[in-house]
Gaussian input, Z-matrix of N, CA and C with variables (Angstrom, degrees):
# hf/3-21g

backbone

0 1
 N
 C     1     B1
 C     2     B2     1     A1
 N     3     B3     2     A2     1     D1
 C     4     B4     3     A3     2     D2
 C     5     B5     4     A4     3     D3
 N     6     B6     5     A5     4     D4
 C     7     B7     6     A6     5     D5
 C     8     B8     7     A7     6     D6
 N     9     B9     8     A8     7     D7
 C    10    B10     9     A9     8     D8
 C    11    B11    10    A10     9     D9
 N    12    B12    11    A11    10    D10
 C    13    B13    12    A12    11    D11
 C    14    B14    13    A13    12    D12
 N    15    B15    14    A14    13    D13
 C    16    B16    15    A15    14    D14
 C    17    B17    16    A16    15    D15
 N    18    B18    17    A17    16    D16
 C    19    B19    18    A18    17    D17
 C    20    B20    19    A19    18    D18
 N    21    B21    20    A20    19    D19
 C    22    B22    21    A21    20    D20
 C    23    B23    22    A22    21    D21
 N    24    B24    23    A23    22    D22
 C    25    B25    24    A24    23    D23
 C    26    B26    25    A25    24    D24
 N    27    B27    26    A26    25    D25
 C    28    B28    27    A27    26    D26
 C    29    B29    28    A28    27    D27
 N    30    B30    29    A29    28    D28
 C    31    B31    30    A30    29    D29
 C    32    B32    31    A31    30    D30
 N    33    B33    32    A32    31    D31
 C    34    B34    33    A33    32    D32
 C    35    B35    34    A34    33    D33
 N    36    B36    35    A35    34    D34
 C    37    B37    36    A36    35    D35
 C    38    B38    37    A37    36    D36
 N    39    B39    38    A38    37    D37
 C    40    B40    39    A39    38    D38
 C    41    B41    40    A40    39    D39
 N    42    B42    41    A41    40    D40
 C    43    B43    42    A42    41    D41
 C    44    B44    43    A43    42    D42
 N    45    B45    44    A44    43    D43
 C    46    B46    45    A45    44    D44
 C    47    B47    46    A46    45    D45
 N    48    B48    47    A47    46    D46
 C    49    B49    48    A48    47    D47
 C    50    B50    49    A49    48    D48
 N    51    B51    50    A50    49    D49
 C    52    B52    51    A51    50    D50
 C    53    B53    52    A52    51    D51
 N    54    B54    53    A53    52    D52
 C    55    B55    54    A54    53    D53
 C    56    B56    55    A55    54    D54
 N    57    B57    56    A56    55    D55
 C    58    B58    57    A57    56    D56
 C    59    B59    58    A58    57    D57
 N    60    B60    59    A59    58    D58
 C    61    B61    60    A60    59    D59
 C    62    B62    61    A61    60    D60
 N    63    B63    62    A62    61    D61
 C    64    B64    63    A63    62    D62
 C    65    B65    64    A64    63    D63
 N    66    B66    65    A65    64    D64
 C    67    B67    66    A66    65    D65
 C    68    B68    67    A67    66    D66
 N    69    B69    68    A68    67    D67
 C    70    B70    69    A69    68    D68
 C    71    B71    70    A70    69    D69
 N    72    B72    71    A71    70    D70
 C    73    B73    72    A72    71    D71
 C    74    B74    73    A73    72    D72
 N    75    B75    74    A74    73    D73
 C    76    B76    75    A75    74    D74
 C    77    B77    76    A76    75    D75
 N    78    B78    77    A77    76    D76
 C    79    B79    78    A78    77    D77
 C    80    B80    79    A79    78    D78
 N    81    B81    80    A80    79    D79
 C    82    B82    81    A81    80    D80
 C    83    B83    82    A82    81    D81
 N    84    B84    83    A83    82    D82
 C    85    B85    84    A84    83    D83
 C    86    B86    85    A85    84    D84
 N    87    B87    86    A86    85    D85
 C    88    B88    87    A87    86    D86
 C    89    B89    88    A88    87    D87
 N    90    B90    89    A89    88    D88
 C    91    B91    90    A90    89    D89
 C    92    B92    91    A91    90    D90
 N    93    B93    92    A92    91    D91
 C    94    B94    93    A93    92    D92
 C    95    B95    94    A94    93    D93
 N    96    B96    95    A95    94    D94
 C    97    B97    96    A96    95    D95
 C    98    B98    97    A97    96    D96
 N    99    B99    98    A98    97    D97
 C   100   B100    99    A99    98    D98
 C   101   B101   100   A100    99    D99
 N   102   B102   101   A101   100   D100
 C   103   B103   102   A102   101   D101
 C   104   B104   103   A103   102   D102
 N   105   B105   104   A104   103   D103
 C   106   B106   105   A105   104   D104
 C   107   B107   106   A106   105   D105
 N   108   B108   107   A107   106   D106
 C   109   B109   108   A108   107   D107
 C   110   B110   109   A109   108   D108
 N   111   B111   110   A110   109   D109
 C   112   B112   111   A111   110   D110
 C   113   B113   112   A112   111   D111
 N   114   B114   113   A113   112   D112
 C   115   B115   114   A114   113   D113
 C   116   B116   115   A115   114   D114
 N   117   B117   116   A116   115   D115
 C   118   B118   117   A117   116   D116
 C   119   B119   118   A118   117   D117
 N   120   B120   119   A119   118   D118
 C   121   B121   120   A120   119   D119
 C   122   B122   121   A121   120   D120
 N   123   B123   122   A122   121   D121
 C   124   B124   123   A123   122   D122
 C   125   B125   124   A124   123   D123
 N   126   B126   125   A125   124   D124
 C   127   B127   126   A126   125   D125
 C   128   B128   127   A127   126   D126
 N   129   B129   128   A128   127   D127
 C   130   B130   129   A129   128   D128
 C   131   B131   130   A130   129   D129
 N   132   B132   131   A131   130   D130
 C   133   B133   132   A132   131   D131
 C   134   B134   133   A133   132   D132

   B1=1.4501
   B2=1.5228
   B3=1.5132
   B4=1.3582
   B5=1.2743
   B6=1.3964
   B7=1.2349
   B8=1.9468
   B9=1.2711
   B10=1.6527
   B11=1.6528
   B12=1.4720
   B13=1.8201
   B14=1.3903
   B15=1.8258
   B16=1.2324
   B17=1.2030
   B18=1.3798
   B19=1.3703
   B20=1.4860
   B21=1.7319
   B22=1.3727
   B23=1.3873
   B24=1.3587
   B25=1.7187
   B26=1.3331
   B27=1.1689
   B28=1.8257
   B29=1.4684
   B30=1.4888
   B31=0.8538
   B32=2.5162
   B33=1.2225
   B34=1.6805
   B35=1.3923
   B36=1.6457
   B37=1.1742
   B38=1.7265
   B39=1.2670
   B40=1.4330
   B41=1.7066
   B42=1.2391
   B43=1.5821
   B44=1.1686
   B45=1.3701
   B46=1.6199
   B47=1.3972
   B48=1.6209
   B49=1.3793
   B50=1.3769
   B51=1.3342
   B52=1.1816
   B53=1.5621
   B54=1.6907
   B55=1.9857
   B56=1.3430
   B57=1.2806
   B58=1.8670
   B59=1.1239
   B60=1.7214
   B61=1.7947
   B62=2.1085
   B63=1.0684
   B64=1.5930
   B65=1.5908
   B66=0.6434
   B67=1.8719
   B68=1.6045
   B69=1.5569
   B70=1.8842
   B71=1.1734
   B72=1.7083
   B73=1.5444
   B74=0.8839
   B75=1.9734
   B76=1.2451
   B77=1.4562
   B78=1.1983
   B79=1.6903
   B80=1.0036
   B81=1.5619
   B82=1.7932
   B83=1.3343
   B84=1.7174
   B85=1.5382
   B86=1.9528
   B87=0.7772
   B88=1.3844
   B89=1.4334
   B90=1.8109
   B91=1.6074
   B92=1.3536
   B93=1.3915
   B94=1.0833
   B95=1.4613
   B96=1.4088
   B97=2.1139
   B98=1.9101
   B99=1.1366
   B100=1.2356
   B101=1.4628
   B102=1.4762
   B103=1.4311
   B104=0.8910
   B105=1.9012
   B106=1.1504
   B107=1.7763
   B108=1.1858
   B109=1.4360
   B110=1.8785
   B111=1.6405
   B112=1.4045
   B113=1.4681
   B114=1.2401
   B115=1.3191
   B116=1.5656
   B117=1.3906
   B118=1.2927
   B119=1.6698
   B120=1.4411
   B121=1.0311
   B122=1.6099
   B123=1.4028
   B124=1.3939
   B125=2.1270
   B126=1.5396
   B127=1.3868
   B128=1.3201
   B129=1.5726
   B130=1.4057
   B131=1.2764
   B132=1.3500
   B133=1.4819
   B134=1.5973
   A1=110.75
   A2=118.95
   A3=125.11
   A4=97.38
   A5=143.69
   A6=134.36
   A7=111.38
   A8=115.54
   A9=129.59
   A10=83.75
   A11=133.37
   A12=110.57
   A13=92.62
   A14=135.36
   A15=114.19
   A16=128.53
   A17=100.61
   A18=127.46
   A19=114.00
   A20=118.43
   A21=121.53
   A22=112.91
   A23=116.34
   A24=127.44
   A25=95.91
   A26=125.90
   A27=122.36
   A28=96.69
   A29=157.92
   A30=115.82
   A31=94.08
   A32=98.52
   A33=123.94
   A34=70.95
   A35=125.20
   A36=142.83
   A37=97.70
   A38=119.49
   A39=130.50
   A40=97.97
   A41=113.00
   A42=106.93
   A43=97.37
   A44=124.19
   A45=108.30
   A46=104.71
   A47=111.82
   A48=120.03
   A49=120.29
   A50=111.36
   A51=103.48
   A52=118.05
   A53=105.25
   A54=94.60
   A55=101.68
   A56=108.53
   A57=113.95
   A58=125.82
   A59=109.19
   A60=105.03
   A61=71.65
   A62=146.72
   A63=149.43
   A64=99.31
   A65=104.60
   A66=89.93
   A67=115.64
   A68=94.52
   A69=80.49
   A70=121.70
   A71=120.00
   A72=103.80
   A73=158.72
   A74=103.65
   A75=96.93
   A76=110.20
   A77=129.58
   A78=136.37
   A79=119.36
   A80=117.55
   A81=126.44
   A82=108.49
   A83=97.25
   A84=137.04
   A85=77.18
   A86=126.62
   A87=133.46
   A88=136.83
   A89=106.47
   A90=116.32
   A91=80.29
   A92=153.58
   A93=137.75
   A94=134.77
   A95=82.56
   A96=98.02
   A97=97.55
   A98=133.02
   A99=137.94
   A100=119.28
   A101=122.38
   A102=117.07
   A103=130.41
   A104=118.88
   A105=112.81
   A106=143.87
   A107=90.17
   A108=132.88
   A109=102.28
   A110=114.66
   A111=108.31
   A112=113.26
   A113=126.66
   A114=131.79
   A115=107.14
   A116=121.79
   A117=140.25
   A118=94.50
   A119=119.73
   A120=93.66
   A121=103.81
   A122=99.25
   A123=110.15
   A124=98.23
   A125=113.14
   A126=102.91
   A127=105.41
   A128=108.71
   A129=115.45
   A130=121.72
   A131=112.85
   A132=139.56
   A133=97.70
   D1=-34.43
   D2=-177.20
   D3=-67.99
   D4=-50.96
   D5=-156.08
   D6=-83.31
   D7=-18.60
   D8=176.19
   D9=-77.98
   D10=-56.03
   D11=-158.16
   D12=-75.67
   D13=-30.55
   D14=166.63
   D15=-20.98
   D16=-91.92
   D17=-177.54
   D18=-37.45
   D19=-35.91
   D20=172.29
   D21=-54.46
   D22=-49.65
   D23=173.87
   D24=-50.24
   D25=-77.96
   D26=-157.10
   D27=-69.34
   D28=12.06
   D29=173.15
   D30=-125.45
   D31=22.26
   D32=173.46
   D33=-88.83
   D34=-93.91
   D35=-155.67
   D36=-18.74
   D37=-66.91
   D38=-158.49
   D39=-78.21
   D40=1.97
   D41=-179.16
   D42=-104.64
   D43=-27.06
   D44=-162.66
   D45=-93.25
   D46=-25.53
   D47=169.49
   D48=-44.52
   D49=-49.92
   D50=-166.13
   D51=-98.97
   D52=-31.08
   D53=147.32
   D54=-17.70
   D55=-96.18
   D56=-170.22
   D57=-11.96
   D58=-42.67
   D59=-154.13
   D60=-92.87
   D61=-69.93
   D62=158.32
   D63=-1.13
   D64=-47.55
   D65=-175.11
   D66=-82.67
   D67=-43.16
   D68=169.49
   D69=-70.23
   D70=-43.32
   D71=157.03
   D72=-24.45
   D73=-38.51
   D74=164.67
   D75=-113.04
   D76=31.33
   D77=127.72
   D78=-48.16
   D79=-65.29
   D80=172.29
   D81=-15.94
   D82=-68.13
   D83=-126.70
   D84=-83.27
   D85=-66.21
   D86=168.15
   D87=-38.07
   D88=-31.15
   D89=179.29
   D90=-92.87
   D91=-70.78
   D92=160.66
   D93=21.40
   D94=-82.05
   D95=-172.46
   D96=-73.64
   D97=-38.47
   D98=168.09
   D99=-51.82
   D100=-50.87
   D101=159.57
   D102=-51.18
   D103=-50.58
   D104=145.36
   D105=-8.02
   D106=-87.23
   D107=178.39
   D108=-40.64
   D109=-52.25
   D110=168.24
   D111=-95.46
   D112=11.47
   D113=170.12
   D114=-73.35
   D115=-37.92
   D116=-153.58
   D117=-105.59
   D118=-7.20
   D119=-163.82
   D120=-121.65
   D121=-12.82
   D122=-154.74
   D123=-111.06
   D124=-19.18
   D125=163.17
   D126=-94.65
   D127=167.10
   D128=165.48
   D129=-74.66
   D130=156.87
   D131=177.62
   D132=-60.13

C-alpha cells in the first residue's frame, strides 16, 4: 500500500510540474501570436 500512495505523490508531483511548464507555453505561445497580430496591424502596408 506504501509503495501505490508513493507512486501517487511522484506522479501529482509530475502533474503539477508540468501544468506549470503548459501554462507558460501557452503564455509565450500567446504574447507571441498577439505581437504578431498588432505588429501586422498597427504598421503600414
Amino acid at each position: 500500500m506504501q509503495t501505490v500512495v508513493d507512486g501517487y505523490r511522484g506522479l501529482a508531483l509530475l502533474l503539477v510540474l508540468n501544468r506549470d511548464w503548459l501554462v507558460m507555453l501557452g503564455a509565450t505561445v500567446a504574447a507571441l501570436a498577439s505581437a504578431g497580430y498588432l505588429g501586422c496591424a498597427l504598421l503600414p502596408n
